[in-house]
C-alpha positions in Angstrom: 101.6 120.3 89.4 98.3 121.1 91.2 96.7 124.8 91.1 94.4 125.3 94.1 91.7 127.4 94.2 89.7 128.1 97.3 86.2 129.8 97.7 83.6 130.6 99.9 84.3 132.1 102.7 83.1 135.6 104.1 81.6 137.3 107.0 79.3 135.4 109.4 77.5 136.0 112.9 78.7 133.3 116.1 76.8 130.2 115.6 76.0 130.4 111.5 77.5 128.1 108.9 79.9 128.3 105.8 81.1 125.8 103.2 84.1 126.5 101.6 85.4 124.9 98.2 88.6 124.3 96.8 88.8 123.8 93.4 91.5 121.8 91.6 93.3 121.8 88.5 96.5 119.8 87.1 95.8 116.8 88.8 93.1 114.7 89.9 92.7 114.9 93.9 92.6 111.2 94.5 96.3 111.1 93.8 96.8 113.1 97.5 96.4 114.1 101.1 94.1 116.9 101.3 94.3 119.4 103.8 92.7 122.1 105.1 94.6 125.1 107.0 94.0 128.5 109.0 96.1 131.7 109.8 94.8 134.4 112.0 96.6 138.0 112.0 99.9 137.4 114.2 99.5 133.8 114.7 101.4 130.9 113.1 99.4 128.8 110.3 97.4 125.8 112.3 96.3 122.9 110.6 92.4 122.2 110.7 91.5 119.5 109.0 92.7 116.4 106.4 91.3 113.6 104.5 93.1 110.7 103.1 91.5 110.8 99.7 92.0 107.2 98.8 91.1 105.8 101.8 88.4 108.2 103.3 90.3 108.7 106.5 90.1 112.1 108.3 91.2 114.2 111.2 90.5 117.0 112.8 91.8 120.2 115.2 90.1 119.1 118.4 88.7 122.3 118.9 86.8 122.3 115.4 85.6 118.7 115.8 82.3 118.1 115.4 81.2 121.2 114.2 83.8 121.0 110.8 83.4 118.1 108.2 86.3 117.9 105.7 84.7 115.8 102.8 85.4 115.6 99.0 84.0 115.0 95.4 85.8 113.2 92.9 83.4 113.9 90.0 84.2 117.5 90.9 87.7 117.4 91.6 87.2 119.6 94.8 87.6 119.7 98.4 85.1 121.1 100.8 85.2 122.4 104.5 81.5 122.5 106.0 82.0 124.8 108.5 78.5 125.1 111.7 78.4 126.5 114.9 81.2 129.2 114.3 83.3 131.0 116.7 85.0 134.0 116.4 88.3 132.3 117.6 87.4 130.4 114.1 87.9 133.6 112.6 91.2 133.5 109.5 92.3 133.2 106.3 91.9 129.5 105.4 93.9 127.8 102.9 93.4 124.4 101.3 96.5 122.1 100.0 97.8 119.3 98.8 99.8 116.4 100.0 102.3 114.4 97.4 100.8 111.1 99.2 98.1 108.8 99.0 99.0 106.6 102.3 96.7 106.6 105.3 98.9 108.7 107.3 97.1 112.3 108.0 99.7 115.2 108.5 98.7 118.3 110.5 102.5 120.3 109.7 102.4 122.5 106.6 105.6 121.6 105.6 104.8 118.6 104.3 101.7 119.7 102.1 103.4 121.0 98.8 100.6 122.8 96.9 98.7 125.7 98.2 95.9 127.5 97.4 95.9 131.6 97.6 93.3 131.7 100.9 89.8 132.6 101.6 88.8 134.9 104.4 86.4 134.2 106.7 85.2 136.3 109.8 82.8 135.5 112.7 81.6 137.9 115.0 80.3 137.5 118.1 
């Protein structure tokens, strides 16, 4: 069992920056996919980012790439989203989680992450 725990986010203006955290608990990180997740009000949860912790792989939403970097720390058992040049189409609750699976193979469908973290808010305004 993994208990997620994401931090971080908040209220920013078009163009700042945020880092958000997700701490873990239960089970070290390196034994899974980690993702990273959004859901704006009326809209269907969309996958943003993942990282094959054992293997360093990532990937990325197209439209975040380049300005999000999904990266991790081992020492700290926690997952981070650096988060630059923000839209206010960025704007949602973000959720990290974790993926049963420590092949190479990066999943963008929720389904198949089976730990989830409570969510973070964070807002951009233009």
């Amino acid at each position: 069992q993994v208990t997620l725990v994401e931090s971080g986010g908040g209220s920013v203006q078009a163009g700042g920056s945020l880092r958000l955290s997700c701490a873990a608990s239960g089970r070290t990180l390196s034994r899974h996919t980690m993702g990273w997740f959004r859901q704006a009000p009326g809209k269907e949860r969309e996958f943003v980012a993942a990282i094959a912790w054992t293997h360093g792989n990532t990937y990325y939403l197209e439209s975040v790439r380049g300005r999000f970097t999904i990266s991790g720390d081992n020492a700290r058992n926690t997952l981070y989203l650096q988060m630059n040049s923000l839209k206010p189409e960025d704007t949602a609750v973000y959720y990290c989680a974790a993926r049963d699976y420590t092949g190479r193979y990066l999943s963008s469908f929720p389904y198949e992450y089976d730990y989830w973290g409570q969510g973070t808010q964070v807002t951009v305004s233009s």
